[in-house]
N, C-alpha and C positions, 0 to 999 in steps of 0.2 A: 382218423386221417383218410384220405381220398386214397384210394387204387390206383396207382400210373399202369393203364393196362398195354402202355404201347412203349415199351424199355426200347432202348437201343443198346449196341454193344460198349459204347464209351462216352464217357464222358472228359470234355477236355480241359486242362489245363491254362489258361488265360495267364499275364502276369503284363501288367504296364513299366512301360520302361518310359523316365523321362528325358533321357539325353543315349548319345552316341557311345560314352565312357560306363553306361551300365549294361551293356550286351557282352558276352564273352559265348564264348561256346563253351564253356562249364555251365552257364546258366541255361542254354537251347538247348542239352544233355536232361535238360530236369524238366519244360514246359513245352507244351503243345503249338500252342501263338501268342508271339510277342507284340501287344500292345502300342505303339508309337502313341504316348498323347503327355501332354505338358499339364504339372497339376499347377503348376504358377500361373496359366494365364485360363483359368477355366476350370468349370465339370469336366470337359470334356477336349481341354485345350491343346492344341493343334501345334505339329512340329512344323517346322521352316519344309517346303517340297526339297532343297538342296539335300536339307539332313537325310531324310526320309530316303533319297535316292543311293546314298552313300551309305543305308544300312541293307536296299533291296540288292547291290551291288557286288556286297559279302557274304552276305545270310540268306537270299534268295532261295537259296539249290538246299538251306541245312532246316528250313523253318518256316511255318506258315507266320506271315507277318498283315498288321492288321493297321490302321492308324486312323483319328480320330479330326473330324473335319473344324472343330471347335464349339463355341457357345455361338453358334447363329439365327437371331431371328428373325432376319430380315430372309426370304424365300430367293430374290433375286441375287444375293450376295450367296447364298445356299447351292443355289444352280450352277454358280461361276467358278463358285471352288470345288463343288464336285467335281464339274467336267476337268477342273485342273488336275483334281489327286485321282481319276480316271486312269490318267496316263502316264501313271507312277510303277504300274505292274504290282499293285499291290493285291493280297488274296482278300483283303475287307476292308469295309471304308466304313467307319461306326460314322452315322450321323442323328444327332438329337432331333426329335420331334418336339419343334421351339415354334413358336410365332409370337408376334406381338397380342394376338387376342386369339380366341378358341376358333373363329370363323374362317381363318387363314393357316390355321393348322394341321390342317387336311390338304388346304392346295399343296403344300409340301409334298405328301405325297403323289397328288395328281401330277407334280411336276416330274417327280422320279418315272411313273407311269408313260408317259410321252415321249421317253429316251429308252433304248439301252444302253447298258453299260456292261464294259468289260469284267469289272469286280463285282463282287458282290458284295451288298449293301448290307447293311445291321444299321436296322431303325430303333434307337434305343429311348427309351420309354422310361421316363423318371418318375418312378411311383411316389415322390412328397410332393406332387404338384398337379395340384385342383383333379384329385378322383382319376388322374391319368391310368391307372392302372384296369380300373373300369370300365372308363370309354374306351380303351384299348380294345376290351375282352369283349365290345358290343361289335367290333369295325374290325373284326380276322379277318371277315372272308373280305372286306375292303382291301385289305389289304395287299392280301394274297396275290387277289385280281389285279392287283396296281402294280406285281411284279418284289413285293419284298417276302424275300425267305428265308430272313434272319431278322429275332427280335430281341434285343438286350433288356432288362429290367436294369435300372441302375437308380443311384438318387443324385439328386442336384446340386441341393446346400447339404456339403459333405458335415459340417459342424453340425447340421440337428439330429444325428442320428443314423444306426446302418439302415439296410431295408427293413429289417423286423421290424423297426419301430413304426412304419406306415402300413406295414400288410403282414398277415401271419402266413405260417407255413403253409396252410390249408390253402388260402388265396393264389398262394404261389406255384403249387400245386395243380388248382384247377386250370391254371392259366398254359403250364408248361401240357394238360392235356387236352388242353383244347388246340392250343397250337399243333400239336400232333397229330392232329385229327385234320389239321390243313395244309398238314409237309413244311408247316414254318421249324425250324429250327432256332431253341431257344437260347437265351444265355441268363445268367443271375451274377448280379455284383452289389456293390452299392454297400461300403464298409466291412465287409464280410469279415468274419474274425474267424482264428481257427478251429476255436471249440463248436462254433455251428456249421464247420464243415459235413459232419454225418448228415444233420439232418437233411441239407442241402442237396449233398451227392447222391442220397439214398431217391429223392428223386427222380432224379438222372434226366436232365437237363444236358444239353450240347455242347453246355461253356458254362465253366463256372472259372469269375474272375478275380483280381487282388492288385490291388498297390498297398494300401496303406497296411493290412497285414502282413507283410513279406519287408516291411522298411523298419529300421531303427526308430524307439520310441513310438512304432505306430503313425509316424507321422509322413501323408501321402507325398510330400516332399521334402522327406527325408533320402537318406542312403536306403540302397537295398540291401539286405542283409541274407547272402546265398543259403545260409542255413537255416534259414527259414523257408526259402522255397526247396529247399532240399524235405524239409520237414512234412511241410503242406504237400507236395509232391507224391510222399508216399503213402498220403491218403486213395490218391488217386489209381495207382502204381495196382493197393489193394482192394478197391474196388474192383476197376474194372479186369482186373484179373478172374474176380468173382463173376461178374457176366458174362467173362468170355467163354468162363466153364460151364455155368449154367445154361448160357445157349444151345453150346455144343451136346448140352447133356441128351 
């Protein structure tokens, strides 16, 4: 296994929430940032702006809150709704790196480049689709320059598989220090189960995230099941407890 020669103090807790009636402040007691994204209409499916404002309304001041732009590949439809969840006060705005063909996948980026924005963006990267994880790792410093300093790994078609089954630990690994090496800030998701949390966290990564581990039966639009993120939770709880002393040491 690869040396992550550049740890940070923590690592965060992520957890998706698909509706208004799964947030309580028992559950923002156990996670870092809560997820806004609908797994009914998408990878990556998108709440109503209404909802999303009636969660920044309550939970603003207790939570860093994140939400998810949807499955967009049209660039101009991309541009239209970012500037819209812009002006939501949200602290991230996850948006896929989607196009209709590989040549118009990058103007996405250029277009983020051309604006700023008030949140900050997480450009997440679906590792089952055509070597994304690769061309990623070749276009950092493109990246960078174009102004994104959060990058999610996740996967698309939730039925073939978690991440492991497209990339190994080792991959995932090099990627989260390469990034490091550009001040991008990483995230890992993409079916995560909770027996591969160690090897996960052990990397220390900026966000490691869950839905369908944390729900009844496993199923990403199922119920959440609090004692499971209470469970998963205290992985984290004991980790970075571990780095915070090691640093200090």
């Amino acid at each position: 296994m690869l040396q992550n020669k550049n740890k940070t103090a923590e690592t965060n807790l992520l957890v998706s929430i698909k509706d208004f009636s799964e947030i309580s402040d028992d559950l923002i007691d156990f996670v870092n940032i809560i997820d806004l994204k609908d797994p009914n209409k998408g990878s990556i499916g998108s709440w109503e702006p209404s909802e999303i404002s009636k969660v920044i309304k309550l939970y603003k001041s207790k939570i860093k809150i994140s939400a998810t732009l949807g499955d967009i590949f049209d660039n101009k439809k991309f541009l239209t709704k970012l500037e819209k969840f812009d002006e939501l006060n949200l602290d991230f705005i996850k948006f896929g790196l989607l196009s209709h063909n590989f040549n118009s996948l990058y103007e996405k980026i250029k277009l983020v480049s051309l604006n700023k924005y008030k949140t900050d963006l997480v450009c997440v990267i679906f590792v089952d689709k055509d070597e994304k994880l690769k061309n990623t790792k070749n276009k950092i410093s493109y990246l960078k320059d174009s102004g994104i300093n959060h990058i999610l790994l996740d996967t698309f078609v939730k039925i073939k598989g978690d991440i492991f089954d497209f990339c190994d630990i080792e991959e995932i690994e090099a990627f989260i220090n390469i990034c490091k090496e550009y001040k991008i800030k990483t995230g890992i998701a993409g079916g995560l189960k909770e027996y591969q949390i160690p090897s996960i966290i052990n990397l220390n990564p900026d966000i490691i995230g869950f839905r369908s581990a944390v729900c009844e039966n496993r199923s990403r639009s199922g119920i959440i099941q609090k004692k499971k993120i209470k469970r998963i939770s205290s992985y984290f709880r004991v980790f970075n407890s571990k780095a915070i002393d090691k640093a200090g040491a």
